[in-house]
Structures are given as structure tokens and as C-alpha cells.
C-alpha positions as CSV (number, residue, x, y, z in Angstrom):
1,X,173.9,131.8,134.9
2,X,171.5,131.7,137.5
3,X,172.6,129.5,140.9
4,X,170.6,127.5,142.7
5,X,171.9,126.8,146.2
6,X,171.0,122.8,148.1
7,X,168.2,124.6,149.7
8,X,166.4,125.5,146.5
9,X,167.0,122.4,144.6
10,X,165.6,120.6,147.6
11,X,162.6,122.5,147.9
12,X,161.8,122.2,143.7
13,X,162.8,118.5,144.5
14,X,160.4,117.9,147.2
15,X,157.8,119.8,144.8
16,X,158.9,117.2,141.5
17,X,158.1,114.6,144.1
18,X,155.2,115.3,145.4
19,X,156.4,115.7,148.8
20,X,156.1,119.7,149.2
21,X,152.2,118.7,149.6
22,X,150.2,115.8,149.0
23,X,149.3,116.1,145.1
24,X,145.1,115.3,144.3
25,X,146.3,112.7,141.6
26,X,144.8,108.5,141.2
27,X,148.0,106.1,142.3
28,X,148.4,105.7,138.5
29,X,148.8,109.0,137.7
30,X,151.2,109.9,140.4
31,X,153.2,106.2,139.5
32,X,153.3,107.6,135.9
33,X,154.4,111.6,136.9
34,X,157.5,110.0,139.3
35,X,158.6,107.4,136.6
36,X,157.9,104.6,138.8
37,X,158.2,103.7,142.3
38,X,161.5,101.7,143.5
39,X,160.3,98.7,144.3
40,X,162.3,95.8,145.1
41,X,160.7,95.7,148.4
42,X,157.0,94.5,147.6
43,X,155.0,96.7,150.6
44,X,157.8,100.0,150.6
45,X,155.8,101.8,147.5
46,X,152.6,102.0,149.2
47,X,154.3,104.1,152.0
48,X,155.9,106.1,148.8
49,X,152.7,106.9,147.4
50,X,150.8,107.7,151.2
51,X,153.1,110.3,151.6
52,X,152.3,111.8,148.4
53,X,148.8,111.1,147.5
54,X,145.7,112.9,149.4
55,X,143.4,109.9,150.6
56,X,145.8,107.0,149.1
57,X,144.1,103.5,149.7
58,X,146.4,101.2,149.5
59,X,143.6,98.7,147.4
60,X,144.0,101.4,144.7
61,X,147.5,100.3,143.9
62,X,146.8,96.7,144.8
63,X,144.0,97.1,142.1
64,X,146.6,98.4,139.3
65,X,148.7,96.0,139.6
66,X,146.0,93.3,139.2
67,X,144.2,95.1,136.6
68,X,147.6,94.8,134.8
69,X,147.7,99.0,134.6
70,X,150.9,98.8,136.5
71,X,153.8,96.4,137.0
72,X,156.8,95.4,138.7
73,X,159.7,95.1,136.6
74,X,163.7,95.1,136.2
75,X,164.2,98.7,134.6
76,X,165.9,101.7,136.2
77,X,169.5,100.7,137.2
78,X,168.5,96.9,137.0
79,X,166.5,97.3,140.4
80,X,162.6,96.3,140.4
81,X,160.3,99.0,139.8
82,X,156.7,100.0,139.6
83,X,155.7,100.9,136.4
84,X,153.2,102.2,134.6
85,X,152.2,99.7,131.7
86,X,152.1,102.3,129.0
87,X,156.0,103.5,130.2
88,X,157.6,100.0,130.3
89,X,156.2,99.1,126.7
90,X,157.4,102.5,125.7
91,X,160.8,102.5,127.5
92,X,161.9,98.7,128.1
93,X,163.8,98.6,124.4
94,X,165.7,101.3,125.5
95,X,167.2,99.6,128.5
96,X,168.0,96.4,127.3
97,X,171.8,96.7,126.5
98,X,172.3,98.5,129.5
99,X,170.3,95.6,131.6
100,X,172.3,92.8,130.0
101,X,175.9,94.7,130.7
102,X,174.9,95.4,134.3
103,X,173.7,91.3,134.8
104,X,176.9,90.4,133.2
105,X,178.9,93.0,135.4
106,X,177.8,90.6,138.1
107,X,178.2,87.3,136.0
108,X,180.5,87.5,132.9
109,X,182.9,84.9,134.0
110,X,179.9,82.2,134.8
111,X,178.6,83.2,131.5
112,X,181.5,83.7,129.7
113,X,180.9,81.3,126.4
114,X,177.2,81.4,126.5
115,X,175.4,82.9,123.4
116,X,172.6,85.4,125.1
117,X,170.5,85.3,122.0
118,X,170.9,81.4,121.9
119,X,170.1,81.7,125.9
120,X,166.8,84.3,125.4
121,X,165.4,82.0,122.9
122,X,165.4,79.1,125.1
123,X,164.1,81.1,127.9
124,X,161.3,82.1,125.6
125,X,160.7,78.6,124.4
126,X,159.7,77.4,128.0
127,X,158.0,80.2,129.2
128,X,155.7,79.7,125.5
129,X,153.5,77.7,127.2
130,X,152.0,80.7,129.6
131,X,152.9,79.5,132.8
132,X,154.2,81.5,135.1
133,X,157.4,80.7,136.7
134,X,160.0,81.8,139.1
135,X,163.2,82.5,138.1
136,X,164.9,79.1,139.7
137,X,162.6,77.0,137.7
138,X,163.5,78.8,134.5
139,X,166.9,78.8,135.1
140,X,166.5,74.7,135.7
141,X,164.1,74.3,132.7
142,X,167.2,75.5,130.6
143,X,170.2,73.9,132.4
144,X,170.4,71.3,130.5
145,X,172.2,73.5,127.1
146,X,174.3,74.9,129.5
147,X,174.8,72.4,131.9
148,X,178.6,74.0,133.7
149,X,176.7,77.1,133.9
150,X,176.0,78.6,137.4
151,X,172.1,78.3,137.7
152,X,171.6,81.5,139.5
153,X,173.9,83.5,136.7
154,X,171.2,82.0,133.9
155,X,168.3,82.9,135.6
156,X,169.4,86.1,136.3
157,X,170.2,86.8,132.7
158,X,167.0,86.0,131.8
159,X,164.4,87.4,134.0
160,X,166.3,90.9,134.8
161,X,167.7,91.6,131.3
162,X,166.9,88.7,128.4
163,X,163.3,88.5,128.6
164,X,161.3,91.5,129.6
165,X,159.4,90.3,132.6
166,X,156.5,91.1,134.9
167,X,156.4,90.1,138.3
168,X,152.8,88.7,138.9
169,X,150.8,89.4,141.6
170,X,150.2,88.4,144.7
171,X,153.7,89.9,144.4
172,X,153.5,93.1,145.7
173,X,149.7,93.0,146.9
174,X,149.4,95.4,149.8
175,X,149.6,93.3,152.8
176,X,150.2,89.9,150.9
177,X,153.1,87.9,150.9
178,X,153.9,86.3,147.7
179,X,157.3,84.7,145.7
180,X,158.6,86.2,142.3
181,X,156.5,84.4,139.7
182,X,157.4,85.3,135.7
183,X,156.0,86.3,132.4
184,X,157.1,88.1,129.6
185,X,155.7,91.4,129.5
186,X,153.2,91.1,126.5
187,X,152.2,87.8,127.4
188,X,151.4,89.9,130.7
189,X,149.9,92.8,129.2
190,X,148.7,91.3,125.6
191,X,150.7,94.3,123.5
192,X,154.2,93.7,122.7
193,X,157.1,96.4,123.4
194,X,157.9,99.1,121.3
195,X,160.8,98.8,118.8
196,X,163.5,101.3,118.7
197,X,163.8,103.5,115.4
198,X,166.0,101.5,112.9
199,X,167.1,105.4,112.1
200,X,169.4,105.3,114.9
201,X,167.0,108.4,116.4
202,X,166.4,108.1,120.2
203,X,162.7,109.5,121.2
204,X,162.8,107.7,124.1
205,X,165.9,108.9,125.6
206,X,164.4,112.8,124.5
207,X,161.0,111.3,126.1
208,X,163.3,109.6,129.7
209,X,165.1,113.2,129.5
210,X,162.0,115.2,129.6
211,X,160.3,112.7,131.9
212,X,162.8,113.0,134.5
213,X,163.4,116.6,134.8
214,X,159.7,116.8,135.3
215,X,160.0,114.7,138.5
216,X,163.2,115.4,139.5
217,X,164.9,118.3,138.3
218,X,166.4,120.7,137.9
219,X,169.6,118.2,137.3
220,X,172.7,117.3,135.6
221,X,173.1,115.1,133.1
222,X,175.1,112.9,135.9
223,X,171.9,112.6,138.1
224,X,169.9,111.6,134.7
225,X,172.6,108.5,134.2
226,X,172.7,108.2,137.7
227,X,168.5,107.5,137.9
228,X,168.2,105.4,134.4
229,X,171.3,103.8,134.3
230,X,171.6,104.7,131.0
231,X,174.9,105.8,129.3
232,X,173.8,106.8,125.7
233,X,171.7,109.9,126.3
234,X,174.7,112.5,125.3
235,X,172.3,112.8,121.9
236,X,168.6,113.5,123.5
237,X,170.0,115.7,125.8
238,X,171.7,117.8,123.1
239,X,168.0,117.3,120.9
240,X,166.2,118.8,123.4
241,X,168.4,121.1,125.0
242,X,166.9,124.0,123.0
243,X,164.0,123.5,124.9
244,X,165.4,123.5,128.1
245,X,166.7,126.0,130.8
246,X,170.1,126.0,132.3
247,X,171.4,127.0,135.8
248,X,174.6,126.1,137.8
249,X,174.7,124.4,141.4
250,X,177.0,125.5,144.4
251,X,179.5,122.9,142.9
252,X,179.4,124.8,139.1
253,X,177.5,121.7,137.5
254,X,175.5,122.8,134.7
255,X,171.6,122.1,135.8
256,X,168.8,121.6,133.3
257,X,165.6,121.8,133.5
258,X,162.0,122.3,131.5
259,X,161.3,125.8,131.7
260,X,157.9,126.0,133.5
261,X,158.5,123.3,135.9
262,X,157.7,124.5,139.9
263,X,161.1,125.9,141.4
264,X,159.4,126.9,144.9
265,X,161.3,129.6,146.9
266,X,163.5,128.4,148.9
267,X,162.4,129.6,152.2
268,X,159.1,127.5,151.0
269,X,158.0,125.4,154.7
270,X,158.5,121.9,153.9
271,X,156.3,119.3,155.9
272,X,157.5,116.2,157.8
273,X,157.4,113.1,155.7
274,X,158.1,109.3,155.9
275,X,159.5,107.6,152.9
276,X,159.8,104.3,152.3
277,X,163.4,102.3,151.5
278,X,165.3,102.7,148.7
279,X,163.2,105.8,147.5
280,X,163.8,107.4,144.3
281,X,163.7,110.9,145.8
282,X,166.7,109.9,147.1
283,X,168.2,107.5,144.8
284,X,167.3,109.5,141.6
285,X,170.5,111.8,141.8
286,X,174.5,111.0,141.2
287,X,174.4,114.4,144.0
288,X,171.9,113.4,146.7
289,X,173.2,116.8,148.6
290,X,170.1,118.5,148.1
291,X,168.1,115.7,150.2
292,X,170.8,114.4,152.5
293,X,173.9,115.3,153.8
294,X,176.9,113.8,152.6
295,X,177.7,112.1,156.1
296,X,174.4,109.8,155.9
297,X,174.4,109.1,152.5
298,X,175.0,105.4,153.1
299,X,171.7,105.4,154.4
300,X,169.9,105.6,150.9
301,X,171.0,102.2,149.6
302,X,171.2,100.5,152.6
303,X,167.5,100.0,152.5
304,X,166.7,102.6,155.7
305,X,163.5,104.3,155.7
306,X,164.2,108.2,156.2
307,X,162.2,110.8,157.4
308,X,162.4,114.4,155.4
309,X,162.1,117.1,158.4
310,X,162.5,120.9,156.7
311,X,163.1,118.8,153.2
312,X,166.1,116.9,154.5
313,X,166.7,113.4,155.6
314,X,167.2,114.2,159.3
315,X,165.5,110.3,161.1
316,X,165.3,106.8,160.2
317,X,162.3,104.8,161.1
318,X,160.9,101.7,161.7
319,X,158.1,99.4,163.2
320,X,158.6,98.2,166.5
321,X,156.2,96.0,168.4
322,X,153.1,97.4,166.6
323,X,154.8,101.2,166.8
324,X,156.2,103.8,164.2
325,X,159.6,104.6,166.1
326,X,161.6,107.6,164.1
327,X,165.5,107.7,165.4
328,X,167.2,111.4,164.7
329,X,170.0,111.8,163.2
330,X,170.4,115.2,165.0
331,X,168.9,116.9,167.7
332,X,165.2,118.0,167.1
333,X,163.5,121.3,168.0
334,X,160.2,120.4,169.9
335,X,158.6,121.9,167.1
336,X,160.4,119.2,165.0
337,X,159.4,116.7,167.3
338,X,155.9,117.5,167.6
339,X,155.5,117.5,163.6
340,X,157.4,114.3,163.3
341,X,155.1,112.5,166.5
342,X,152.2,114.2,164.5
343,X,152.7,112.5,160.8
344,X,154.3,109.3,162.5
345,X,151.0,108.6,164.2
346,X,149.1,109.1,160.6
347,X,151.5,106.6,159.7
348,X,151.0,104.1,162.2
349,X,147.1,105.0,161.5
350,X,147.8,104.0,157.9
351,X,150.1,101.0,158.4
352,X,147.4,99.6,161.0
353,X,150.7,99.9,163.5
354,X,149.2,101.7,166.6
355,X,151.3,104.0,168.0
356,X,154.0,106.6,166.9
357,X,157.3,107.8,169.6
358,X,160.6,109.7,168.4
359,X,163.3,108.2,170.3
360,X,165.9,110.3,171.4
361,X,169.0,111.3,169.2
């Protein structure tokens, strides 16, 4: 079985993502190909998408989510995302037991002796009326049944797992500051989620399988669970695994992948690029090795912005009085330095910020 080393899984991950060159695709298209944009962070995805859309305007996005074409959502691992509307109708069933066991992994002993269906159907009784709310006032519109019950543990149970939400604009607006206001997702998008088969089948996880590896593979089934947070996709993958090629990483993981999906050469050159926090081209994987080195993998999910230079995570950055300052985590080549001074001041032209420097490592 073929072995791919860190170097060539980067590079056919920087291609999945986009990120190997800037794709000619609209913002809902590319939000759609990369199974949503992390997004727990309202302004980080419009970064995500600059850095892989030609001529991304940030009103595009803005426009989608008003348009209700895309929408922020609890999904992937219980963390807000930006989703496509036809995926989280098509996917949101899926990932409800998983969403309600991660919310009471945080909360079972506050909710231990609540009824969740008892506590869904209230939370669907006061949000009946069509007004958007935010997730404190929900919680306190229903505190009365439950009345020892930690507020916070309630609402959380409802908006992120209960009651499939949408987070309504101005909420994540480019450039617009806004609170977390609720609705349920077909009052939201007037069409209701899709049911699961009653035949115990699972398209959807053959559908998330297929999905993924077309954004982020090749990968193991660890780096699939690792992305959804889903547990119960043993079965899809076996489904579909006819269909799919296999190879081995450096560690002897078994890889899968669709078989004409881009696997660039290895020695492919790889351009400088900013991504935002919490990025999935990161986060996607259980073994982030191929994008960043073991010794700064904290970075990932403490909510640092990273620059890629040669396809690996080697700066953070930030804005600084009215600048786009990138911080090496090694010591840059002045080529290095020149590419990274050259896309951070495309940044800072994008962001409105000014100016662009590289401190030094």
C-alpha cells in the first residue's frame, strides 16, 4: 500500500482546502465544498474565505447569510459553524444524539432529573411565537418547570443540541457587531430538517464520509470522528469503502480517500497564507501533523490565527494599532519574509488595517 509522507498529505490538504491557490468559486459554493467554515468567532470566516476565494467581497458572505442561503449553527463537534442551508437541513438529524451527549458532558449533574424531550418541548413552546431570542431569555422563559436547575445548563441544552437553531443576523455581518439572537432552523429557513431513515440506513454519514474526504482527505477514519464529532460512522465508511482508495501514513494508519481527488506532488510550491482562528484546515484532523508540528499544536484551539509558509503553520498573527503583525515561530528565509510581508499587506488591504511588518522570531 502506497505511503504518503506529512509532506504529501499537506500539500493534497492545502489543495482540499483551497489554499494551494485561490479557487474561482461564489462564497457559497466554496462554504458548501469545505463543509462549513468554523465559526464561533463572527468576523474569523471572512478571513477563511479571502484566503481562498479569488476577488472575495466580504458583502458576498454577509449577503448569504441574510438571504438565509447560509447560517451559523451548533454542528461539527458542538462548535458554531457556517453552513450551507441545503447541508444543515440535510445533516442536522444526524448530529443530534451526539450534540445532546457533548452538552451534557459539560452539564449532566445540573441536569441530572430533567426530561430533555419534556425540556425541548417547552423550549419550542416559547420560541412558537417567532420571536427571536437569546439563549438567556429562553433559558428564563422556561425556569420556572425546572426552577433548581442552573439557567445557563438549560439554555445550553436547548439552543446548541435540543432545538436546531440559527443564529440571526446582524450576527456574524462582516464588520457588525451583534448578540446571539435564536430561531429554530425551519422557522429560519421555512423547510423543516430531514428525517433520518426509519431503516436504520445511514446516507448521511456515507454523504458526511464522502463530503469530507473531498475537503480534507486523504484521512483516517480518526480525523473523520475527529472533524464531525460523530462516533457511529463504522457502517458508512464500510458502505462506501468499495468506492474508495486506501494508502498508509508515516505512522501505518490506513488513509482513505475518493479516488480522483487532487493529491498534488509533493514538492508542489505552496503560497503564504493567513487563516483565521480556530480553522478547520487545522482543526479537521485527530493528526494535525501534516499542517503543524506537534510542538505548536496548542495553538489550533487556542484561538491563534496562523500563517501557512511552504503549507505549514510556521507564524501567528494579529492586528496591532491598525497593522497586520505575523510573529515566527522559526527563523524565516528572506524569501520567506518577503512572501509573508507581501500577502500580509493584501491582508491589511483587505481588513482595511493599513500596514503589514513580520516581527522577528
Amino acid at each position: 500500500m502506497t505511503v504518503l509522507d506529512v509532506r504529501a498529505l499537506g500539500r493534497a490538504t492545502l489543495a482540499r482546502q483551497l489554499l494551494l491557490d485561490r479557487a474561482d468559486l461564489s462564497p457559497l459554493d466554496a462554504v458548501a465544498h469545505l463543509c462549513g467554515l468554523q465559526a464561533q468567532e463572527p468576523q474569523e470566516p471572512f478571513v477563511g474565505l479571502w484566503s481562498r476565494v479569488r476577488d472575495f467581497a466580504p458583502g458576498d458572505l454577509s449577503d448569504l447569510l441574510v438571504e438565509r442561503r447560509v447560517v451559523r449553527t451548533h454542528l461539527m463537534r458542538r462548535t458554531v459553524h457556517l453552513v450551507a442551508a441545503d447541508d444543515v437541513l440535510a445533516w442536522r438529524a444526524r448530529h443530534d444524539p451526539m450534540l445532546r451527549q457533548r452538552v451534557l458532558g459539560v452539564y449532566r449533574r445540573d441536569l441530572d432529573g430533567v426530561d430533555l424531550d419534556e425540556l425541548a418541548a417547552a423550549g419550542r413552546a416559547v420560541l412558537s411565537d417567532d420571536e427571536p431570542r437569546s439563549m438567556a431569555e429562553l433559558a428564563r422563559a422556561v425556569a420556572d418547570r425546572w426552577p433548581t436547575t442552573a439557567p445557563r445548563a438549560l439554555g445550553e441544552m436547548l439552543v446548541a443540541a435540543l432545538v436546531p437553531m440559527a443564529q440571526l443576523p446582524p450576527r456574524g455581518l462582516w464588520r457588525t457587531k451583534g448578540g446571539v439572537r435564536n430561531l429554530p432552523l425551519s422557522t429560519w429557513l421555512g423547510r423543516e430538517i430531514d428525517p433520518l431513515p426509519a431503516d436504520g440506513a445511514d446516507p448521511v454519514g456515507q454523504a458526511l464520509l464522502r463530503r469530507y474526504l473531498a475537503a480534507f482527505g486523504p484521512a483516517a477514519t480518526a480525523d473523520l470522528r475527529a472533524w464531525s464529532g460523530l462516533a457511529g460512522l463504522p457502517a458508512a465508511v464500510a458502505a462506501a469503502r468499495d468506492e474508495l482508495v486506501s494508502f498508509r501514513d508515516e505512522r501505518g494508519r490506513e488513509l482513505l480517500d475518493l479516488p480522483d481527488a487532487p493529491r498534488p506532488d509533493p514538492d508542489t510550491p505552496a503560497p503564504v497564507r493567513f487563516l483565521p482562528a480556530f480553522d478547520n484546515a487545522i482543526l479537521g484532523f485527530d493528526d494535525r501533523s501534516r499542517i503543524i508540528d506537534d510542538a505548536h499544536r496548542g495553538l489550533s484551539v487556542a484561538g491563534e490565527r496562523v500563517v501557512l509558509v511552504d503549507g505549514r503553520v510556521a507564524a501567528t498573527w494579529t492586528v496591532e494599532d491598525d497593522t497586520v503583525v505575523a510573529k515566527p515561530l522559526r527563523r524565516f528565509s528572506r524569501a520567506e519574509r518577503a512572501d509573508v510581508l507581501a500577502e500580509g499587506r493584501a491582508l491589511a488591504a483587505f481588513l482595511r488595517a493599513g500596514r503589514a511588518r513580520v516581527d522577528a522570531a
